[in-house]
TORPA-227365 format. One line per 5 residues: number of its first residue (from 1); for each residue x, y, z of N, C-alpha, C. Coordinates in nm, 4 decimals. Example, Ala and Ser with C-alpha at 12.3 -4.5 7.8 and 13.67 -1.06 7.14 Angstrom:
1> 1.3190:-0.5690:0.7800:1.2300:-0.4500:0.7800:1.3200:-0.3300:0.7800  1.2850:-0.2250:0.7080:1.3670:-0.1060:0.7140:1.2900:0.0030:0.7870
***
This chain:
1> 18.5403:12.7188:10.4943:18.4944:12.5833:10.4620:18.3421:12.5828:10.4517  18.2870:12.4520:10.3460:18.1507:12.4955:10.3378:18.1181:12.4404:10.4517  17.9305:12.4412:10.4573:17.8970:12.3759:10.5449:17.8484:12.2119:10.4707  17.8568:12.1482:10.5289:17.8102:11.9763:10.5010:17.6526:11.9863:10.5163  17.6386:11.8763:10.4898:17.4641:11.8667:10.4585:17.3916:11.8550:10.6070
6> 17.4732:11.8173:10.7184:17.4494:11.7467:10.8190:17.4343:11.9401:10.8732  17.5604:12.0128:10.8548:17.5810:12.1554:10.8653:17.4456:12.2262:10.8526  17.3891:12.2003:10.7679:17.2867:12.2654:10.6813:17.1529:12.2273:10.7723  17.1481:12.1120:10.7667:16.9954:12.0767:10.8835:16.9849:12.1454:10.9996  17.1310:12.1655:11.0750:17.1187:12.2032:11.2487:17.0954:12.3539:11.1944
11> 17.1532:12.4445:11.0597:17.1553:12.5561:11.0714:16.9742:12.5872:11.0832  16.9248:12.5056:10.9878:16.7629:12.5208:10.9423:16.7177:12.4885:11.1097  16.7626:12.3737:11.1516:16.6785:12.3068:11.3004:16.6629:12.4702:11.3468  16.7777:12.5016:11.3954:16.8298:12.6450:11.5113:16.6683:12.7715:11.4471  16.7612:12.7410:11.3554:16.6243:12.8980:11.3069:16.4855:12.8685:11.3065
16> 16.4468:12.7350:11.2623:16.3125:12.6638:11.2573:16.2765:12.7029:11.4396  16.3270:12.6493:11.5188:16.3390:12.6692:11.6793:16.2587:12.7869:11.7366  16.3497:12.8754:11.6782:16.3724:13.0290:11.7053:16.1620:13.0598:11.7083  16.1586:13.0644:11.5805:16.0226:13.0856:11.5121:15.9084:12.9877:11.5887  15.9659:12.8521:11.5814:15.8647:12.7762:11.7095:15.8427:12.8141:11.8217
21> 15.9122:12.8679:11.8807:15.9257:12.9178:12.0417:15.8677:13.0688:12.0641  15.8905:13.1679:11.9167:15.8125:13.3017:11.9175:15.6901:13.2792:11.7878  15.6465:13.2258:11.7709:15.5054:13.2115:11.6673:15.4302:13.3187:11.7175  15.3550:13.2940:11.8541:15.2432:13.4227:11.8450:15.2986:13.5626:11.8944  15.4045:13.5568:11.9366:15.4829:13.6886:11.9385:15.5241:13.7774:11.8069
26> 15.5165:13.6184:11.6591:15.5740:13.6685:11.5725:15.4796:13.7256:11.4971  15.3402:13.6709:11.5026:15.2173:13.6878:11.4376:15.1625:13.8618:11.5155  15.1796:13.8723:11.6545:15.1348:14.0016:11.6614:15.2348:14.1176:11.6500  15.3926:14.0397:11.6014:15.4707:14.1832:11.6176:15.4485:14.2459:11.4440  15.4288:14.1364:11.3160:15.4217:14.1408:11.1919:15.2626:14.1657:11.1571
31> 15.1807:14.1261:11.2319:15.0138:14.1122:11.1734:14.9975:14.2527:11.1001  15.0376:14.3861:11.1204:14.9498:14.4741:11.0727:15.1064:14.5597:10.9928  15.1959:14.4408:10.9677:15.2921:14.5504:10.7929:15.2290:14.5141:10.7404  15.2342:14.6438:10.6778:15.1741:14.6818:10.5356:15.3186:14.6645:10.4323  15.2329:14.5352:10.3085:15.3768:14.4955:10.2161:15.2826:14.4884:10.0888
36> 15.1868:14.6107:10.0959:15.0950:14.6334:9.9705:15.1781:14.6381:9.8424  15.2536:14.7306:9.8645:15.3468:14.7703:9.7553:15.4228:14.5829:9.6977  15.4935:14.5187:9.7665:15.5510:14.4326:9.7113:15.3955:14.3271:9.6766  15.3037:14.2945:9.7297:15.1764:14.2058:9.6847:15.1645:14.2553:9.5383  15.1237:14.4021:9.5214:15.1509:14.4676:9.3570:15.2203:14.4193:9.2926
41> 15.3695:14.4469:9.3709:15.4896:14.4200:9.2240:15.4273:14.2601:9.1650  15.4357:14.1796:9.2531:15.3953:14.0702:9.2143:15.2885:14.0633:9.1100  15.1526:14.0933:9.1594:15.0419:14.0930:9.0824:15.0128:14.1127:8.9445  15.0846:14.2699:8.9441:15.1277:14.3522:8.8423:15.1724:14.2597:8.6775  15.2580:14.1621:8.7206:15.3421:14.0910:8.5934:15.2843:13.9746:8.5549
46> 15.1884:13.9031:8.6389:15.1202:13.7938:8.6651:15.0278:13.8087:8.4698  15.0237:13.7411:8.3895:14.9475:13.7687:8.2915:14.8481:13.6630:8.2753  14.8399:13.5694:8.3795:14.7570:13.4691:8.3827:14.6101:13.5559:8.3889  14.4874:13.4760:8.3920:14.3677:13.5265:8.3870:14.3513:13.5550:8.5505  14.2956:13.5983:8.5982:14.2297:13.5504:8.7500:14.0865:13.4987:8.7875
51> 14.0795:13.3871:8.8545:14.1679:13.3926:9.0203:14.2702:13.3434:8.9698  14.4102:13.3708:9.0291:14.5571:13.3085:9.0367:14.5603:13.2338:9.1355  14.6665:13.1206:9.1210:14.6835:13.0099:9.2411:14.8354:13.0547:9.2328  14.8136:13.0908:9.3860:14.9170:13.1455:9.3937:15.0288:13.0816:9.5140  15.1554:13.0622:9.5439:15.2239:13.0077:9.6668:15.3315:13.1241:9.7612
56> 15.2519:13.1110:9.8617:15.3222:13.2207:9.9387:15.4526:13.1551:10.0167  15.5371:13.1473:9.9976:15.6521:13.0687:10.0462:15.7115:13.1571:10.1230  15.6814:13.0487:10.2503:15.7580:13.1045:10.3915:15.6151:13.1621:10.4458  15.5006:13.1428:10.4916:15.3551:13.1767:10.4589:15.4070:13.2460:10.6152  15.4632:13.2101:10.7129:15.4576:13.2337:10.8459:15.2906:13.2642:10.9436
61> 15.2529:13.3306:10.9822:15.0991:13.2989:11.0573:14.9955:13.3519:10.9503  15.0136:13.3571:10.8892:14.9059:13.3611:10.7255:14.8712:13.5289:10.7182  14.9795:13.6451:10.7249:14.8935:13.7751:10.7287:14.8652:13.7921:10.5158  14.9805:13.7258:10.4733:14.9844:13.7649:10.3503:14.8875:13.6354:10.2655  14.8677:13.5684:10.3241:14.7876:13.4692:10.2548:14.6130:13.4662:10.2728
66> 14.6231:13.5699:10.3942:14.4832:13.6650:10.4107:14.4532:13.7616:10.3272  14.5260:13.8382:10.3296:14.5457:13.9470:10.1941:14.4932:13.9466:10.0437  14.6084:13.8194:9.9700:14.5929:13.7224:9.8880:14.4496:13.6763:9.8056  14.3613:13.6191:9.9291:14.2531:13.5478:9.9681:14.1712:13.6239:9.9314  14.1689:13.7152:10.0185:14.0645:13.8625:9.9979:14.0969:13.9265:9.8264
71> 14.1763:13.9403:9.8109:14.1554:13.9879:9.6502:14.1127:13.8771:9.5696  14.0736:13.7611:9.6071:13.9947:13.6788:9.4941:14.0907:13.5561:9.4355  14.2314:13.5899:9.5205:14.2939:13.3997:9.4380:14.2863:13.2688:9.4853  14.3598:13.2088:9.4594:14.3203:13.0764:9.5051:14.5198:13.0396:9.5443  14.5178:13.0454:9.6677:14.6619:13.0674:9.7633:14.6885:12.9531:9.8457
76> 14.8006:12.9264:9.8527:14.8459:12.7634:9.9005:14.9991:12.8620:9.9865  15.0183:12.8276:10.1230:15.1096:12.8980:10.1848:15.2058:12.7775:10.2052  15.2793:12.8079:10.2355:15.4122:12.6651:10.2701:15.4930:12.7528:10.3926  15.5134:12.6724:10.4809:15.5905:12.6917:10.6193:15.6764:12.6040:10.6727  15.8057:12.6116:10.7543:15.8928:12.4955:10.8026:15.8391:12.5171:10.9301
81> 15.7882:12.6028:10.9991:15.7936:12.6091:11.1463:15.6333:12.5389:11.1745  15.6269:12.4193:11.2379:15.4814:12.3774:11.2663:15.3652:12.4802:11.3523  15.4060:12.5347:11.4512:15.3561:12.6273:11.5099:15.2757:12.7393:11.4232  15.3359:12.8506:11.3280:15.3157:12.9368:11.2512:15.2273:12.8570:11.1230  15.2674:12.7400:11.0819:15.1747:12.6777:10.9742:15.0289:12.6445:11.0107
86> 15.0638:12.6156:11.1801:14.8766:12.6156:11.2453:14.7941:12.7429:11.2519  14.8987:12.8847:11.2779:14.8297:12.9646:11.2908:14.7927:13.0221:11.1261  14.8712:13.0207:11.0810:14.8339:13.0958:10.9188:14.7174:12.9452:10.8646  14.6313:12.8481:10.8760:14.5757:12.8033:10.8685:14.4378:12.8134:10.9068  14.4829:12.8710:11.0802:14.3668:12.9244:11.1500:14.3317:13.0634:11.0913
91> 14.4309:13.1203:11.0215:14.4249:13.2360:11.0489:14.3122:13.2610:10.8813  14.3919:13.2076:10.7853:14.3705:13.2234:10.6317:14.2448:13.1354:10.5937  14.2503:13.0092:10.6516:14.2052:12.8856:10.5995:14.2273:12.8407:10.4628  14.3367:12.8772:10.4545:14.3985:12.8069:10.3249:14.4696:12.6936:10.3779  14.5053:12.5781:10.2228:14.6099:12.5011:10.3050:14.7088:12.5548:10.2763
96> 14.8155:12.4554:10.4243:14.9221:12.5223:10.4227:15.0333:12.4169:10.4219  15.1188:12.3853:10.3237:15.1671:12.2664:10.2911:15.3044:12.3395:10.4486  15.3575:12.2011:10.4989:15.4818:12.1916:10.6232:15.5894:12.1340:10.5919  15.6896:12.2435:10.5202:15.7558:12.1393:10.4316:15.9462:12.2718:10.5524  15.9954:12.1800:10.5335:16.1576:12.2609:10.5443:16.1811:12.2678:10.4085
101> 16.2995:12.4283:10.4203:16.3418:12.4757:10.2912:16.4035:12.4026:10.2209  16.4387:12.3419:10.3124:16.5802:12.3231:10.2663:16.5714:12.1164:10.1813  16.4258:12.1286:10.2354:16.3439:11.9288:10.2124:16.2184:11.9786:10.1400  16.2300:12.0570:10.0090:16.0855:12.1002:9.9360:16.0470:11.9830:9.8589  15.9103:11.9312:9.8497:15.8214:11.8887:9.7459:15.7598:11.9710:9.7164
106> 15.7700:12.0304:9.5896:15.6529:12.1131:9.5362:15.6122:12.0579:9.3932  15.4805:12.0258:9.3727:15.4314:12.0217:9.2291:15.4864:12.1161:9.1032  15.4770:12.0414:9.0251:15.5770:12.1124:8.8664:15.4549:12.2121:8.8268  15.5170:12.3112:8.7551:15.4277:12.3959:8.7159:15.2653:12.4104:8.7385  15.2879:12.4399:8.8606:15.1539:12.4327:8.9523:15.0970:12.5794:9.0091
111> 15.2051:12.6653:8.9747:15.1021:12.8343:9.0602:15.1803:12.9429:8.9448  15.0853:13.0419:8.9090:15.1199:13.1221:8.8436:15.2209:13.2265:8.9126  15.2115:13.1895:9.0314:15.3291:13.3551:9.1020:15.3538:13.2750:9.2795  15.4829:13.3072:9.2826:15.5251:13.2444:9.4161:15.6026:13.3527:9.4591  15.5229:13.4115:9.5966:15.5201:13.5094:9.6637:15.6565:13.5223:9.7777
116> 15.7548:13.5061:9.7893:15.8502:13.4746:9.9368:15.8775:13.6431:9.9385  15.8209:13.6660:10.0557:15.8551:13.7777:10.1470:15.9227:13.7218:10.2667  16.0299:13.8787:10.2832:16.1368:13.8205:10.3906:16.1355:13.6591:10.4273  16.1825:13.6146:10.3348:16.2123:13.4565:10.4296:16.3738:13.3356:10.3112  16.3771:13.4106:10.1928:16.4455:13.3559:10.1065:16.6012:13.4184:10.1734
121> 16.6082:13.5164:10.2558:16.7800:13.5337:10.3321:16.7898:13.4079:10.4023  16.6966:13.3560:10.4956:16.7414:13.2206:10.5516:16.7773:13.1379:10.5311  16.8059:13.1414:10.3986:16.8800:12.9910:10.3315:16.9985:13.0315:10.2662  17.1298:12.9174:10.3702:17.1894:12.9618:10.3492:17.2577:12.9513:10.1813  17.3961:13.0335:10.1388:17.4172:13.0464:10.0342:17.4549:12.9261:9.9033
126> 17.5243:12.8211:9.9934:17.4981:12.6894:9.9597:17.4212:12.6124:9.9145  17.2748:12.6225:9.9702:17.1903:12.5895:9.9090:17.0640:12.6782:9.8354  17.0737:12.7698:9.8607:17.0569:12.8692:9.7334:17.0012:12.8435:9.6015  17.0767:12.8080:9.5063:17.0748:12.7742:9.3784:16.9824:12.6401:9.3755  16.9875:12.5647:9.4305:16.8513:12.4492:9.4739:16.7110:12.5296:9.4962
131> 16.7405:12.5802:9.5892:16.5456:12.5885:9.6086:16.5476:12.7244:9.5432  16.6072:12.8024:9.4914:16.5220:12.8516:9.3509:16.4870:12.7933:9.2455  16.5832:12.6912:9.2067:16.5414:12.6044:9.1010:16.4257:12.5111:9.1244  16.3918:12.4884:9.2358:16.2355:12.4668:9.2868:16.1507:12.5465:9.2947  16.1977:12.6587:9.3382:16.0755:12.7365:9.3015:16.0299:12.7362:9.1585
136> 16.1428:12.7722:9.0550:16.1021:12.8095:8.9442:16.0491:12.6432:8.8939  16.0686:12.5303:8.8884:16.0077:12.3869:8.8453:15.8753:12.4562:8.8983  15.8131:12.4813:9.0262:15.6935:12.5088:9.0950:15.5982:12.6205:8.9706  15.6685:12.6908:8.9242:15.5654:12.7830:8.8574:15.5275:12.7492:8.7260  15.4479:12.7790:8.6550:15.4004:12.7776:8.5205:15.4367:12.8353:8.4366
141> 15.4498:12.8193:8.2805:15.5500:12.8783:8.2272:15.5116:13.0146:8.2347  15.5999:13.1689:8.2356:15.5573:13.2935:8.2345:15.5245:13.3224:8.3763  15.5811:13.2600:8.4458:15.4751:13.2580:8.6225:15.5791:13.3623:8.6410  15.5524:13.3992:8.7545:15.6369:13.5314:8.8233:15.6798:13.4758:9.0016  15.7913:13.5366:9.0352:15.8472:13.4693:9.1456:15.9078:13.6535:9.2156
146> 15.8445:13.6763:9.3531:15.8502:13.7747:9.4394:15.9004:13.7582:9.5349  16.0519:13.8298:9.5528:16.1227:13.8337:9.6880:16.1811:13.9834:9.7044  16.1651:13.9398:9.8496:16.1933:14.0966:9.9770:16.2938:14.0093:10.0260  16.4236:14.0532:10.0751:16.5303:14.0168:10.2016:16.6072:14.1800:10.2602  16.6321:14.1316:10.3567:16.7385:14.2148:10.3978:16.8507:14.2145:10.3386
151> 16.8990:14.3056:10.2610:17.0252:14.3456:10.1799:17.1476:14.3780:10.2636  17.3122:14.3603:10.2238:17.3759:14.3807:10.2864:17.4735:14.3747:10.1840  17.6259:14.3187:10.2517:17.7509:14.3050:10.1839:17.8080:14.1644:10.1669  17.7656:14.0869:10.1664:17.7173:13.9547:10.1660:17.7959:13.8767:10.3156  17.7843:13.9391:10.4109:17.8120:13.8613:10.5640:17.6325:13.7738:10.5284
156> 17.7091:13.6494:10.6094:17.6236:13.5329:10.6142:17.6437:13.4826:10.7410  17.5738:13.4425:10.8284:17.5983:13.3963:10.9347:17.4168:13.4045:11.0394  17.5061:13.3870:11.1877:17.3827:13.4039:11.2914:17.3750:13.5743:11.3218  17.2320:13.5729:11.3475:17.1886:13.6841:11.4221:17.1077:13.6448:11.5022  17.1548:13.6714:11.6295:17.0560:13.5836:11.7333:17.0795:13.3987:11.7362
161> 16.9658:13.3776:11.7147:16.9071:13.2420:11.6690:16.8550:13.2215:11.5573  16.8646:13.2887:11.4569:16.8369:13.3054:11.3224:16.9368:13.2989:11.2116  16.9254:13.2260:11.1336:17.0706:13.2030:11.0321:17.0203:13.3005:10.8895  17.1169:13.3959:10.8565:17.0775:13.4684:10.7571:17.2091:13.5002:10.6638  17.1377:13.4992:10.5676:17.2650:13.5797:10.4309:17.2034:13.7030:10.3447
166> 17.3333:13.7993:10.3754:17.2398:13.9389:10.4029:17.3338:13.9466:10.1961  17.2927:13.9166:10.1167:17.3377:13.9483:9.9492:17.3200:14.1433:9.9207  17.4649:14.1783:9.8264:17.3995:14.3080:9.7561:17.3016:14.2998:9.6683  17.3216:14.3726:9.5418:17.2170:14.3720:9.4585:17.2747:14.2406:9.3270  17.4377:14.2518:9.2995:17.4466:14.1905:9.2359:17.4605:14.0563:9.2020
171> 17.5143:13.9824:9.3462:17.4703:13.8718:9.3799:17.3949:13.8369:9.3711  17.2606:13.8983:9.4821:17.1310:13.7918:9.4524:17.1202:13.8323:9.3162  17.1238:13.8937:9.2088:17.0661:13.9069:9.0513:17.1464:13.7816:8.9958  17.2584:13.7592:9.0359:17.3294:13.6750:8.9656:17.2535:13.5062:9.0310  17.1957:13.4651:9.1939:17.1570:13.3793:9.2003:17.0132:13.3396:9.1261
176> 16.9854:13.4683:9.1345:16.8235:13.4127:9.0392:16.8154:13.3793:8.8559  16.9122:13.5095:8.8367:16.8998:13.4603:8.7023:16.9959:13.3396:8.6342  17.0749:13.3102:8.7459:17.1245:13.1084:8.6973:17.0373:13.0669:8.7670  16.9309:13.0557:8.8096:16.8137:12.9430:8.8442:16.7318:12.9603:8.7353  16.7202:13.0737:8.5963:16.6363:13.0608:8.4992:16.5545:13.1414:8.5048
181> 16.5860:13.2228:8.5745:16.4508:13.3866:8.5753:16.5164:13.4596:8.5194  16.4429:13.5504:8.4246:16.4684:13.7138:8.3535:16.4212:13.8201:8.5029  16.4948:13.8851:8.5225:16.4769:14.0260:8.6201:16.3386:14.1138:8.5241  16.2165:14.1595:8.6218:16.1311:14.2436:8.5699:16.1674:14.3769:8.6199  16.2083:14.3700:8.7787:16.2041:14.5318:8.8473:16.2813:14.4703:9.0052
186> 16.3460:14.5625:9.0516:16.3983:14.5667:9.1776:16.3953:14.6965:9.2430  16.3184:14.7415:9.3522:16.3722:14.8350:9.4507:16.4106:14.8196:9.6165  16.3957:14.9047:9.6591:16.4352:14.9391:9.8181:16.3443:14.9704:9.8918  16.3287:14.8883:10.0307:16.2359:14.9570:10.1140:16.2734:15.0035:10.2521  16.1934:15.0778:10.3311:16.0713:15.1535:10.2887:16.0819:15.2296:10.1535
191> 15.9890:15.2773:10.1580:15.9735:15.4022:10.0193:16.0123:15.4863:10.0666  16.0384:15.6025:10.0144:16.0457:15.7605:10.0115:16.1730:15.8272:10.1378  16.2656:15.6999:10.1567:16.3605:15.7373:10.2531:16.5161:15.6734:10.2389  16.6100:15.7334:10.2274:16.7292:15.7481:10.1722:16.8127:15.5644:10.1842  16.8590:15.5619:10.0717:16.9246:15.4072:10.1040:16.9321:15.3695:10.2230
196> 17.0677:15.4222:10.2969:17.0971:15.3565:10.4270:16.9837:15.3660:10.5661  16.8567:15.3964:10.5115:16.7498:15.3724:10.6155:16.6605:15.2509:10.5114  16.6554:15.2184:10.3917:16.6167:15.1069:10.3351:16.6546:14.9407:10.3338  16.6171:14.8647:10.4407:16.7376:14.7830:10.4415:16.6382:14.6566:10.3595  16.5500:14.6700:10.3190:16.4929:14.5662:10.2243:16.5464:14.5956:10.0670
201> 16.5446:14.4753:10.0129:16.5561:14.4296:9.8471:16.4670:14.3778:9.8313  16.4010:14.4416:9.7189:16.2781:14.3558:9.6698:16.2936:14.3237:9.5292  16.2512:14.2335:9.4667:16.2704:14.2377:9.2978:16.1923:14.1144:9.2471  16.1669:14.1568:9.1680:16.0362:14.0546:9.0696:16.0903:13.9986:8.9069  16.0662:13.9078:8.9198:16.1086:13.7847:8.8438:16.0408:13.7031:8.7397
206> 16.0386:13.6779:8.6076:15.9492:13.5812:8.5261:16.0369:13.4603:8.4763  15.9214:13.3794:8.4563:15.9814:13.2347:8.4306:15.9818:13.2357:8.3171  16.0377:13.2372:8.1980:15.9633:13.2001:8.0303:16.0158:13.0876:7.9752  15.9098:13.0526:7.9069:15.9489:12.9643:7.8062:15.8993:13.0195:7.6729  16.0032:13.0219:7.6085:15.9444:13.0963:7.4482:15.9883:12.9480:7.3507
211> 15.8887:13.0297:7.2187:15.8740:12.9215:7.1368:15.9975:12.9189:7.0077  16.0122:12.8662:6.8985:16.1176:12.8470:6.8057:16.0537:12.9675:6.7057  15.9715:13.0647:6.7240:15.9517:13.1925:6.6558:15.9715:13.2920:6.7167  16.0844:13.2793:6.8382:16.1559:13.3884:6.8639:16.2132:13.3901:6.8432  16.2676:13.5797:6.8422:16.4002:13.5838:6.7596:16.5080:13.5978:6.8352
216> 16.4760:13.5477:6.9319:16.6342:13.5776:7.0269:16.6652:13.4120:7.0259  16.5606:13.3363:6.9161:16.6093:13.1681:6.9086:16.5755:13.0821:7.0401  16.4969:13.1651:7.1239:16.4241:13.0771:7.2000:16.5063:13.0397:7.3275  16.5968:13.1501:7.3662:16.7101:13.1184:7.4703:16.6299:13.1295:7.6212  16.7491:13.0728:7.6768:16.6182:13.0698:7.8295:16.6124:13.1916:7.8520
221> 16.5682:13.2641:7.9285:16.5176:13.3542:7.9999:16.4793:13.5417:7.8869  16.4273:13.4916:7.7602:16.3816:13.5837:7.6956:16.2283:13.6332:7.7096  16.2631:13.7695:7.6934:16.1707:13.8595:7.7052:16.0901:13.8582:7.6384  16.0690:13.7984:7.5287:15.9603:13.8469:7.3639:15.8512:13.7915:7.4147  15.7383:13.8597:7.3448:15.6079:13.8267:7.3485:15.5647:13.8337:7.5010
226> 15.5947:13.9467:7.5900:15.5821:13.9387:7.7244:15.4968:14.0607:7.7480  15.4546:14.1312:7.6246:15.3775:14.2596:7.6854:15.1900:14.2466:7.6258  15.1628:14.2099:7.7841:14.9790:14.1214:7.7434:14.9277:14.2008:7.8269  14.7997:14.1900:7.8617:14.7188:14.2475:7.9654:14.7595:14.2274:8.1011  14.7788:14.2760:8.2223:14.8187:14.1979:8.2929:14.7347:14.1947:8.3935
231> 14.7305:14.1316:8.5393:14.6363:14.0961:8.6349:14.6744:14.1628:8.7445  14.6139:14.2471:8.7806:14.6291:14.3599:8.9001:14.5846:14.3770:9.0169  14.6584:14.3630:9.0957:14.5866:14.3650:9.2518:14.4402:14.4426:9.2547  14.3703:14.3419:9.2590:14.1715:14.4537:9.3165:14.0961:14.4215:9.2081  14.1483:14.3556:9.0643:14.0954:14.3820:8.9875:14.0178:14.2476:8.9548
***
């Protein structure tokens, strides 16, 4: 049976909790991964000019919106947990919009690339297909959209105090591209060590809108006219 909407809040309350109660535990157990490689993938497809305004969704104590910052964009983090939205504030001095996933306002085509590292498994599968389709309203046309989760066989449920849905590869491909994204690239992390020690999915995403002089007739999620200069981490 699904869960009800009422279902859906206590699941978000529980996990929101979790993260309130460990914030600076969570900030010094995460402060120093290194998620260079996925900041790239992102960067990499971005064909906007720079600085990029960029939204780090799920910002948690701001390590990636420090990062961000330092290469020269202009970064807006979003957090459900109040605790972690003070520290990635203190931490970045960016703003940091306090919104639940699952209760987004985000401005329409407002950031060229929306960053969610580990934090898009927490929602559960139900509502899913919603806040990608917010994300993607959130980006600009051609914008690029970056997610990492923990991969699995699609068990959904608690771990701990944390509500997660662990998707294979073909699932989540199938939730993003009915929210209106073309697939750019997907791998596994860490690097350089055999699947079943990789338990991240990462994969990068564009938004398009093409015009009535394409020849694929201008269908959603076409590729044409997509190979420009592009904007590169450092550069």
């Amino acid at each position: 049976m699904q869960p009800t909407p009422e279902d859906l809040k206590r699941l978000a309350a529980q996990t929101l909790a979790y993260y309130n109660q460990n914030a600076q535990g969570f900030w010094e157990s995460t402060r120093n991964h290194d998620v260079s490689q996925n900041i790239n993938a992102m960067l990499k497809y971005i064909e906007a000019p720079c600085p990029l305004d960029l939204l780090d969704f799920g910002c948690g104590p701001g390590r990636d919106l420090m990062c961000l910052t330092a290469l020269g964009h202009r970064v807006t983090g979003l957090e459900g947990s109040a605790p972690l939205a003070a520290l990635a504030r203190a931490h970045s001095g960016c703003q940091v919009l306090e919104q639940n996933f699952l209760e987004l306002d985000l401005p329409s085509a407002r950031f060229d690339g929306v960053f969610a590292n580990a934090v898009l498994f927490h929602i559960p599968s139900q509502a899913l297909p919603r806040v990608l389709s917010e994300l993607h309203l959130s980006l600009k046309p051609g914008g690029v959209l970056f997610c990492s989760n923990p991969h699995g066989d699609g068990h959904e449920g608690w771990n701990g105090d944390r509500y997660g849905a662990f998707h294979d590869w073909p699932s989540w491909r199938n939730y993003v591209t009915s929210a209106g994204f073309v697939e750019l690239e997907h791998y596994y992390r860490p690097p350089g060590l055999p699947r079943e020690q990789q338990p991240w999915l990462a994969s990068v995403w564009r938004k398009v809108t093409c015009g009535t002089d394409c020849p694929e007739g201008g269908r959603s999620g076409c590729v044409h006219h997509l190979h420009h200069d592009q904007c590169r981490a450092g550069s």
